[in-house]
Backbone as CSV, one residue per row, in Angstrom:
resi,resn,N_x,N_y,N_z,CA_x,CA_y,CA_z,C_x,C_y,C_z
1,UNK,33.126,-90.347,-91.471,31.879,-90.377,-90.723,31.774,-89.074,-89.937
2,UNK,31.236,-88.552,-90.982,31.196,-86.652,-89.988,29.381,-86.598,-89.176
3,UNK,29.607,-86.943,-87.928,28.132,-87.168,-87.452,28.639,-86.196,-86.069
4,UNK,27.494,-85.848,-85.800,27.668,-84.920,-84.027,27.963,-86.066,-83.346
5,UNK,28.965,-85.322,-82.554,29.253,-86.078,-81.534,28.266,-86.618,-80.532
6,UNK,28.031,-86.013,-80.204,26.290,-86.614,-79.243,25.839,-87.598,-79.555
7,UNK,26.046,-87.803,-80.660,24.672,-88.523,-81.644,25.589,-89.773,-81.742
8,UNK,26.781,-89.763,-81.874,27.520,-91.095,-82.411,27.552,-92.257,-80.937
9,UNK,26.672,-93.491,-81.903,27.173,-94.507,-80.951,28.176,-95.239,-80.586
10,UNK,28.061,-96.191,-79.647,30.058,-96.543,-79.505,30.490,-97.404,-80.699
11,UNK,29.199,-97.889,-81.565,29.990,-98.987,-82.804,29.934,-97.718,-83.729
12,UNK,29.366,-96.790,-83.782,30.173,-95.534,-84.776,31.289,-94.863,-83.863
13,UNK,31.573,-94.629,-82.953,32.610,-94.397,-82.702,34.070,-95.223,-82.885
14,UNK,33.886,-96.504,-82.501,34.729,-97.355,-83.105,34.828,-98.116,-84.364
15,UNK,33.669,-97.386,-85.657,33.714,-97.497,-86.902,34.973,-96.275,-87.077
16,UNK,34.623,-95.081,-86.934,35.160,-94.214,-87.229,36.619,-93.991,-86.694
17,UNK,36.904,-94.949,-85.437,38.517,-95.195,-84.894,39.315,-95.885,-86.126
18,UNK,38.631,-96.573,-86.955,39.075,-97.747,-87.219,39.564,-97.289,-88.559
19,UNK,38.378,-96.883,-89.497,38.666,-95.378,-90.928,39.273,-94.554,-90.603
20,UNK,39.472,-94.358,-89.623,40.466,-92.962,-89.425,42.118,-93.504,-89.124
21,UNK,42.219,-94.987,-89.040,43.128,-95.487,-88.781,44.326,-95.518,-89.897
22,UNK,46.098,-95.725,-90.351,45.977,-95.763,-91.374,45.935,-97.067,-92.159
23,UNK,45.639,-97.457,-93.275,45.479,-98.437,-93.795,46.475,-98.989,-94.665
24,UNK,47.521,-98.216,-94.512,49.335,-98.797,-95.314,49.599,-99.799,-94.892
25,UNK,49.467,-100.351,-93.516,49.542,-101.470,-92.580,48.782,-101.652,-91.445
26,UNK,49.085,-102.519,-91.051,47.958,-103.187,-90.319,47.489,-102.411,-89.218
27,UNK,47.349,-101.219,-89.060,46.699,-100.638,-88.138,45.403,-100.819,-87.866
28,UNK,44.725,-100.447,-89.028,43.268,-101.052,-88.711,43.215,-102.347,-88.896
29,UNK,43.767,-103.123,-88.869,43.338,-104.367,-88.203,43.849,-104.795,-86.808
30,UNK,44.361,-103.943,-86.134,44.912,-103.955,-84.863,43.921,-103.334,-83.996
31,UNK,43.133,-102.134,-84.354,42.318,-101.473,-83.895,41.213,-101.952,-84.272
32,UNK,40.758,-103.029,-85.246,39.380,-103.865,-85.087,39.942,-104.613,-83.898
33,UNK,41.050,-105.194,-83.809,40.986,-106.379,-82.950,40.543,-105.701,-81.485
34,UNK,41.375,-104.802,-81.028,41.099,-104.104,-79.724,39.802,-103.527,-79.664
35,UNK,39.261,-102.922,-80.629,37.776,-102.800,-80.550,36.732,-103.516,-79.388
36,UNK,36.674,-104.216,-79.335,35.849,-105.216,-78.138,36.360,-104.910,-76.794
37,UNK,37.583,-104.582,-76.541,37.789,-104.234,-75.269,37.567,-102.873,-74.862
38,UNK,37.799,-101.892,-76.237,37.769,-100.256,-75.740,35.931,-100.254,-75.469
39,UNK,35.444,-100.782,-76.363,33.738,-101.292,-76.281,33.517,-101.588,-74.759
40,UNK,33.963,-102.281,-74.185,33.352,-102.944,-72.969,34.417,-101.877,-71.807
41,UNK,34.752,-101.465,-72.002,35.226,-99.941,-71.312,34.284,-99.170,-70.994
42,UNK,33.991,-98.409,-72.865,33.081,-97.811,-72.859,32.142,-97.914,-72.303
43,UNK,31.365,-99.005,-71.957,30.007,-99.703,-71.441,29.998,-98.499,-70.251
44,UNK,30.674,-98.621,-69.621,31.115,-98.826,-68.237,30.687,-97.524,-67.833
45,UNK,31.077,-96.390,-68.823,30.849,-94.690,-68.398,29.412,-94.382,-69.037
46,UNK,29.031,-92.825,-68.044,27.697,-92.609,-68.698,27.386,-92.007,-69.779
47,UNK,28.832,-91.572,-70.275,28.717,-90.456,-71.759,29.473,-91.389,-72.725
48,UNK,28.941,-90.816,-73.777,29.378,-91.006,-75.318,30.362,-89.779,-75.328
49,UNK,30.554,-88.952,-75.509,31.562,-87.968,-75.031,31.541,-87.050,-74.017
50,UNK,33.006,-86.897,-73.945,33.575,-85.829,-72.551,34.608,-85.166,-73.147
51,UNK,34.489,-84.224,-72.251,35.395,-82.161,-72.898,36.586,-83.000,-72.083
52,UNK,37.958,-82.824,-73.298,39.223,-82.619,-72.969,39.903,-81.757,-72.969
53,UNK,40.510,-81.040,-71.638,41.254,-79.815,-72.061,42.206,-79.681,-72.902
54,UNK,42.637,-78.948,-73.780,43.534,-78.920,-74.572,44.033,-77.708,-74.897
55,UNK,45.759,-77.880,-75.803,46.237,-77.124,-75.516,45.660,-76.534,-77.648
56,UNK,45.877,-75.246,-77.968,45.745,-75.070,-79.333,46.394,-75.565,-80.281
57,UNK,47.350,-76.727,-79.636,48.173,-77.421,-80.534,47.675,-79.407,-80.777
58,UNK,46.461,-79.319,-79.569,45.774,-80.411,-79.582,46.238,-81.156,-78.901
59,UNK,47.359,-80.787,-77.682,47.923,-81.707,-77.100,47.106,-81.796,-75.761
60,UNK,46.760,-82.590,-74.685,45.817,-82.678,-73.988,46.436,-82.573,-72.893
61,UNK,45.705,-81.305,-72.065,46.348,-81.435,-70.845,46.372,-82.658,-70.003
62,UNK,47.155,-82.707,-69.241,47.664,-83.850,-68.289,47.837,-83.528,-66.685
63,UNK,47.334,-83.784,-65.642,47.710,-83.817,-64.656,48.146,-84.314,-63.210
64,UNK,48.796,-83.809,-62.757,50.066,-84.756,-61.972,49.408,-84.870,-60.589
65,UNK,48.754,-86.288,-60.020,48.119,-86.167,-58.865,48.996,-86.870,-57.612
66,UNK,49.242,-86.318,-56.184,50.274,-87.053,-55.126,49.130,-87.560,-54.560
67,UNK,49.412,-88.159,-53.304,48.624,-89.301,-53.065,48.434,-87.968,-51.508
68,UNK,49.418,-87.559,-51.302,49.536,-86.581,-50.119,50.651,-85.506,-50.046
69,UNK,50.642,-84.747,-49.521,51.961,-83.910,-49.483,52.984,-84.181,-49.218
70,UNK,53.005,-85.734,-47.845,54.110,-86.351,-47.411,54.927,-87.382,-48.765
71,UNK,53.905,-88.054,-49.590,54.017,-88.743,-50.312,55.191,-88.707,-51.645
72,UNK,55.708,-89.451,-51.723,56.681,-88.939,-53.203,55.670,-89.710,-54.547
73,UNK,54.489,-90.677,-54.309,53.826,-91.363,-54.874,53.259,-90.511,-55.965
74,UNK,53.075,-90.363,-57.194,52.516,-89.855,-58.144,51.675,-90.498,-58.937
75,UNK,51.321,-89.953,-59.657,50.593,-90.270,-61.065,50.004,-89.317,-62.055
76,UNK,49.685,-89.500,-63.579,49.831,-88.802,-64.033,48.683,-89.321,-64.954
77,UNK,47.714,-88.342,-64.839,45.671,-88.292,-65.167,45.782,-87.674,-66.508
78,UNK,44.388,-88.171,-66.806,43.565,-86.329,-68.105,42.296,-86.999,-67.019
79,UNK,41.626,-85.941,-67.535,40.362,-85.346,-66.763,39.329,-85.605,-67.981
80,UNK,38.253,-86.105,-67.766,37.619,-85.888,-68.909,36.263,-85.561,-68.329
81,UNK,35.592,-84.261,-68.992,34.539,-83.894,-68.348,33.416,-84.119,-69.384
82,UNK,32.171,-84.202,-68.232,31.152,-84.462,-69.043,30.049,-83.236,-69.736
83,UNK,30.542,-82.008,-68.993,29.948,-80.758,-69.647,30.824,-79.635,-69.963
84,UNK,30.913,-78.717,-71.145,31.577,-77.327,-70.698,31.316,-76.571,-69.680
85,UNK,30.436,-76.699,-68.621,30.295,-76.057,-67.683,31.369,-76.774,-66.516
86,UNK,31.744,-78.017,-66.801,32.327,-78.575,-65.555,33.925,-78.141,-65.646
87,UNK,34.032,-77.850,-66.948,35.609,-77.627,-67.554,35.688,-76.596,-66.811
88,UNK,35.001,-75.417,-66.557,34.749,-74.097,-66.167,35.264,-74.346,-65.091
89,UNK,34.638,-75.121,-63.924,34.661,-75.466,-62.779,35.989,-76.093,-62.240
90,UNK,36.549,-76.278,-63.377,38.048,-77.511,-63.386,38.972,-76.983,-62.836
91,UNK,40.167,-77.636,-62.048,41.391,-77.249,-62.025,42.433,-76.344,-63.255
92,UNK,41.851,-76.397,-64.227,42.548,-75.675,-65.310,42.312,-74.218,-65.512
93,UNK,43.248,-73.180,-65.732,42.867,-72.013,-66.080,42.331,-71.931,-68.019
94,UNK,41.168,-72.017,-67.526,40.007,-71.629,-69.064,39.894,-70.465,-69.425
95,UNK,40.700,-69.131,-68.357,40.745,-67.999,-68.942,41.810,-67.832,-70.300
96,UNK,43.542,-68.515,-69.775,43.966,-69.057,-70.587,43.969,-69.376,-72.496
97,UNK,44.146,-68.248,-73.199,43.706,-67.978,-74.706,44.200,-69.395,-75.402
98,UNK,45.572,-70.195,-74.632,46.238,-71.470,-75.263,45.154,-72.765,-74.670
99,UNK,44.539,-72.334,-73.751,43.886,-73.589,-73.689,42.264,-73.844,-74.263
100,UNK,41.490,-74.821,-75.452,40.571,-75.041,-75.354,40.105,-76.056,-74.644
101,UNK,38.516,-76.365,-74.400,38.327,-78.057,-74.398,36.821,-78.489,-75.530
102,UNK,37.665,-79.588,-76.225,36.753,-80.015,-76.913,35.964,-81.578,-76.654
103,UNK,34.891,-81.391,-77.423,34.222,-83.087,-77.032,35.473,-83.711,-77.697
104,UNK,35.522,-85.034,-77.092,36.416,-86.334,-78.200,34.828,-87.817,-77.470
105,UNK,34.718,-87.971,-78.325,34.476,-89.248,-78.480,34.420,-90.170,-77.514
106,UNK,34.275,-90.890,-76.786,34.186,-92.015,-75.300,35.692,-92.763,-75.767
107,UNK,35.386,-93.701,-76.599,36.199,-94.481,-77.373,37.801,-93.869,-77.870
108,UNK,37.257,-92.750,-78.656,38.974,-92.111,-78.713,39.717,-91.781,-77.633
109,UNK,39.032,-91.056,-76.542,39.919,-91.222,-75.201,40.495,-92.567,-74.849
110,UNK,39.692,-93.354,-74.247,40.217,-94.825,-74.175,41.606,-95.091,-75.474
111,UNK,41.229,-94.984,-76.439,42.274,-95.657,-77.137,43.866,-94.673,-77.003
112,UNK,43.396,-93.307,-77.241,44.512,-92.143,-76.702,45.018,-92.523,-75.561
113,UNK,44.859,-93.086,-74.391,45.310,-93.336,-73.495,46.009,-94.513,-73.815
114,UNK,46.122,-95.068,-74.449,47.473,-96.125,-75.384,48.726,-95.608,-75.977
115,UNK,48.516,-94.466,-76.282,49.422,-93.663,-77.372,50.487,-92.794,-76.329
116,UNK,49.904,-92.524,-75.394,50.359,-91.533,-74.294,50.728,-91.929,-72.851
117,UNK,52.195,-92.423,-73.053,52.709,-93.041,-72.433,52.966,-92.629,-70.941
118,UNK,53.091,-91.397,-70.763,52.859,-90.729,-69.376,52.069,-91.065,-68.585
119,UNK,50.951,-91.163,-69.474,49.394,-91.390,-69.032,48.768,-92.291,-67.893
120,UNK,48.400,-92.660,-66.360,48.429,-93.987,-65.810,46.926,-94.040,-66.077
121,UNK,46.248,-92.814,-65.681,44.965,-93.291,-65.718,43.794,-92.035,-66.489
122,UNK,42.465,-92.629,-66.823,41.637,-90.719,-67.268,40.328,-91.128,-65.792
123,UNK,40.552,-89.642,-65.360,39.180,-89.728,-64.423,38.042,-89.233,-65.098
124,UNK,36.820,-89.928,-65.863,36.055,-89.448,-65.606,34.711,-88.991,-64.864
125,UNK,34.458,-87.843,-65.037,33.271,-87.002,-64.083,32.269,-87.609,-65.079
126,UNK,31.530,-88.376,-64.485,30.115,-89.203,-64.737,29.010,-87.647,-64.482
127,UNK,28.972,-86.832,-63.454,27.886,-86.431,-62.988,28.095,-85.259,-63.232
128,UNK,27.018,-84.074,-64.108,27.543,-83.002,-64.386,27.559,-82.033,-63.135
129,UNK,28.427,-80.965,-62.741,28.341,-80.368,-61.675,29.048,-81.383,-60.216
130,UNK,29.358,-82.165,-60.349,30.111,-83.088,-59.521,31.353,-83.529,-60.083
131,UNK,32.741,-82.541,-59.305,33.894,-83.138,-60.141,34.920,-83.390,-58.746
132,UNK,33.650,-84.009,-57.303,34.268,-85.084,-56.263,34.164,-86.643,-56.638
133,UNK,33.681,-86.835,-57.474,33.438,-88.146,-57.996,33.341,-88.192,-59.065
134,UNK,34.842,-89.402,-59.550,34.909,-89.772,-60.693,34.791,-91.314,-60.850
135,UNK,34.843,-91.613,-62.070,35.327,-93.097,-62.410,36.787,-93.192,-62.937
136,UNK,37.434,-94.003,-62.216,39.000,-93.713,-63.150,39.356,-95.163,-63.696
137,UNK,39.753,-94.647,-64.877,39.914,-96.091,-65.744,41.053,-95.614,-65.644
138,UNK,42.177,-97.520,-65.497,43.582,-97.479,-65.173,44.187,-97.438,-66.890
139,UNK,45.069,-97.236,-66.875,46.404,-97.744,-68.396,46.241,-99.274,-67.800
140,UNK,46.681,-99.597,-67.072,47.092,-101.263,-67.239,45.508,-102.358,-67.043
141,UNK,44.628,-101.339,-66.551,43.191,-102.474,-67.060,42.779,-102.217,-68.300
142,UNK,43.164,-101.070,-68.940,43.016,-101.359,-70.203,43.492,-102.445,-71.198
143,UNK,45.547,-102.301,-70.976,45.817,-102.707,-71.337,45.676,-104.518,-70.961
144,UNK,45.324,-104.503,-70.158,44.759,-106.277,-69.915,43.486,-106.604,-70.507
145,UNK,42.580,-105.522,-70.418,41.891,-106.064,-71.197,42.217,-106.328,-73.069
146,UNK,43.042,-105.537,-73.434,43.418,-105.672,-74.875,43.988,-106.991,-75.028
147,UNK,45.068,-107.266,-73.902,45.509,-108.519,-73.788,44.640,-109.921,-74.065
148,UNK,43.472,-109.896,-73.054,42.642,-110.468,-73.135,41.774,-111.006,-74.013
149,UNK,41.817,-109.633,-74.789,40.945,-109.741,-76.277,41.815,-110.590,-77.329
150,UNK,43.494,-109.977,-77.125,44.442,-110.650,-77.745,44.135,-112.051,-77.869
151,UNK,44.160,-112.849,-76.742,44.450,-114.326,-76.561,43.148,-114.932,-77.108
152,UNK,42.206,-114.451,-77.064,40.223,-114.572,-77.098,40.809,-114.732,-78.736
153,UNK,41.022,-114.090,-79.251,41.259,-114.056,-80.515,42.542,-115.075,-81.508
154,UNK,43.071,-115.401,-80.539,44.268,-115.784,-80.970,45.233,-114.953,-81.698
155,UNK,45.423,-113.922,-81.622,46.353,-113.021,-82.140,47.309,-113.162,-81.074
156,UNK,48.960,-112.777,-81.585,49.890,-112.498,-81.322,50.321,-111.164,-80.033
157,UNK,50.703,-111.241,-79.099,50.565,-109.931,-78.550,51.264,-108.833,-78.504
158,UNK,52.246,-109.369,-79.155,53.492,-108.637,-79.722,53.314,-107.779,-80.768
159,UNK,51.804,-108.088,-81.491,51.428,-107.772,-83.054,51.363,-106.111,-82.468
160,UNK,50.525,-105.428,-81.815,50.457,-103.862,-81.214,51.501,-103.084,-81.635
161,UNK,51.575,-102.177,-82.581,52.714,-101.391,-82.842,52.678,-100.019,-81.751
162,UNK,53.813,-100.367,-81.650,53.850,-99.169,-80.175,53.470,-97.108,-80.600
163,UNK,53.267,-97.406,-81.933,52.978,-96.255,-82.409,51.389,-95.826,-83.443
164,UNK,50.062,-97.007,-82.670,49.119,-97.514,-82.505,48.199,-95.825,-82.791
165,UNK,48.534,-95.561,-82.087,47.062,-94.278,-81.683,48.106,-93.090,-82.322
């Protein structure tokens, strides 16, 4: 499903999670099942896609936020922006020849944030030119909601291969 990104809705975006999945085993049928929850995620933000920084090897930057300077409390973000102009604006050096940022999809973020275990939460910047306010979707409300979908369904919850995304 080679469509602009812009243009793709969230049931083509999570058509195209799902074909792109592999089909030797049950992956895509693990990723239909979760489908409904990355969906009602999605709902939630104002873009169909947001610019991820990345490195030329496609690995996505990540960054490490304290709660304060006193704090030993961490956590560990992606950023997902809603314009190339905001990337500009970002904590990241974009002068940087190793770093691009490309659109991904609403939906593939959400599900990437399964795969990437570091990962606690993605902030995204809803408002272009505003990157004091985000929405931050957690790892573990995701993963409850998958849960959720799990039991809704009667599937197994154990079925999730930890090497999913």
């Amino acid at each position: 499903m080679h469509m602009s990104l812009d243009k793709m809705s969230l049931d083509e975006q999570i058509e195209a999670l799902i074909q792109d999945a592999p089909s030797a085993d049950q992956t895509q049928a693990y990723v239909a099942a979760i489908a409904p929850a990355l969906k009602s995620l999605a709902q939630q933000l104002n873009h169909l896609h947001y610019y991820i920084v990345q490195t030329l090897d496609q690995d996505w930057a990540l960054t490490t936020l304290s709660k304060d300077t006193q704090s030993k409390e961490e956590k560990t973000v992606i950023y997902a922006f809603p314009s190339l102009q905001d990337v500009n604006q970002s904590p990241y050096p974009m002068h940087d020849p190793n770093l691009i940022a490309l659109p991904v999809p609403v939906v593939h973020i959400l599900f990437q944030m399964l795969a990437i275990d570091v990962v606690e939460s993605t902030i995204f910047f809803e408002t272009p030119g505003n990157l004091m306010v985000g929405t931050e979707i957690r790892r573990t409300q995701l993963q409850d909601l998958i849960e959720a979908e799990f039991l809704r369904q009667s599937l197994p919850q154990t079925s999730l291969p930890p090497d999913i995304a």
